[in-house]
N, C-alpha and C positions, 0 to 999 in steps of 0.2 A: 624422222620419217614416220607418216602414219603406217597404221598396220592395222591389215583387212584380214581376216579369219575365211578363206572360201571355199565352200561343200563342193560335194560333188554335182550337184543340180546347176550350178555355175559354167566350171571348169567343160563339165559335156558340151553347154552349149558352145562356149569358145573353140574346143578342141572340134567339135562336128560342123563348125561355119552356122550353126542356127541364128535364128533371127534375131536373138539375144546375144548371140559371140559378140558384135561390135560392140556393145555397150559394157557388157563385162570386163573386153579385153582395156575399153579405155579406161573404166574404172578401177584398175588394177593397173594403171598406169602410175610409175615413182612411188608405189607402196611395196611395202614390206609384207611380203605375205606370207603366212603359215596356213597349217591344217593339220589335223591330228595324223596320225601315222597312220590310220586306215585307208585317208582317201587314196591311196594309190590301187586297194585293193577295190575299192568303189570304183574305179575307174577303168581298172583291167575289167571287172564282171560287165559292164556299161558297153567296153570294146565285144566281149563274147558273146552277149546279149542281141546285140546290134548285126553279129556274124552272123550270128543260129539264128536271128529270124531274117536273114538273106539282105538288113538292109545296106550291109558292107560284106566287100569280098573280104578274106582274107588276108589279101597286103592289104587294105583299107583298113582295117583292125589296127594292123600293126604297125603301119604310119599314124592313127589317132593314137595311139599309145605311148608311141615314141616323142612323139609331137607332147603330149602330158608329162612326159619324162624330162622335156628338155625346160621346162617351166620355171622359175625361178620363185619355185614353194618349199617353203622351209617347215618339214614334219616335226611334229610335236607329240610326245606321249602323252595322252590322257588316262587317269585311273579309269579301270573298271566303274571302283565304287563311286568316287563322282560324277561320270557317267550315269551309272544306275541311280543315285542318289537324284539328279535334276529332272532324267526321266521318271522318276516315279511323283515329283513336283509340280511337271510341265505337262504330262500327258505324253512325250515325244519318245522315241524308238531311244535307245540306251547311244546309237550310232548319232544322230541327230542331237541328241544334248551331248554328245563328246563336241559337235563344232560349236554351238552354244556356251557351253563352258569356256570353252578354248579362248572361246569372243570376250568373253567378260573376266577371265584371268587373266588376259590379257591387255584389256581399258582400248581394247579394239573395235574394231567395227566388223558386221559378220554380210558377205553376199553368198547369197542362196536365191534360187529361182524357188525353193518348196516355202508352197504355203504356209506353211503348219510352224514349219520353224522359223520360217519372218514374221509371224504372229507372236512365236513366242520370245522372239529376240525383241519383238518392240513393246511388248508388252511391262516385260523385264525393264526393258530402257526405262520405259517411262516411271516403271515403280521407283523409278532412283530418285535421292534428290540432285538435285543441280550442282 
């Protein structure tokens, strides 16, 4: 089974119905998916975010959360230091090269809707050799 590495830029869309949920949710289709042990916390702050500026009630929150919960993502710890170590490499938040790292210690494939870190996951890719 392949196995997709995916942020939280991803998963909001699927979980909020955005215009990117169908594509994400199909291609997260028959994969194996992880994500660092943070994204749940990305994910809660994303629900709170979305409360406090009125654009979900309440239960709306906490139906997109629960709905995130029942997901079939499998968390992964990532080090601090390699964390830190890739962001200081990549230009990217210490959060963003934790799914980066994840992707490539793992000989995976990474979805994110952020630019920054599909730039730096293909850029990565391509430095390899074949």
């Amino acid at each position: 089974m392949n196995v997709t590495v995916v942020d939280a830029s991803a998963i909001a869309a699927l979980i909020f119905d955005e215009a990117e949920g169908p594509k994400i949710g199909g291609m997260l289709s028959g994969r194996s998916t992880k994500a660092p042990v943070l994204l749940p916390l990305e994910i809660a702050n994303v629900c709170l975010m979305k409360q406090r500026r009125r654009q979900l009630t309440a239960t709306q929150a906490r139906a997109a959360f629960d709905l995130f919960r029942e997901l079939p993502i499998e968390f992964i710890d990532v080090s601090g230091h390699a964390a830190f170590a890739l962001g200081q490499e990549t230009g990217l938040t210490a959060y963003d090269a934790s799914y980066l790292w994840l992707a490539e210690h793992l000989g995976g494939d990474l979805l994110t809707l952020d630019q920054a870190l599909h730039a730096a996951w293909r850029a990565r890719a391509g430095a390899k050799p074949a």
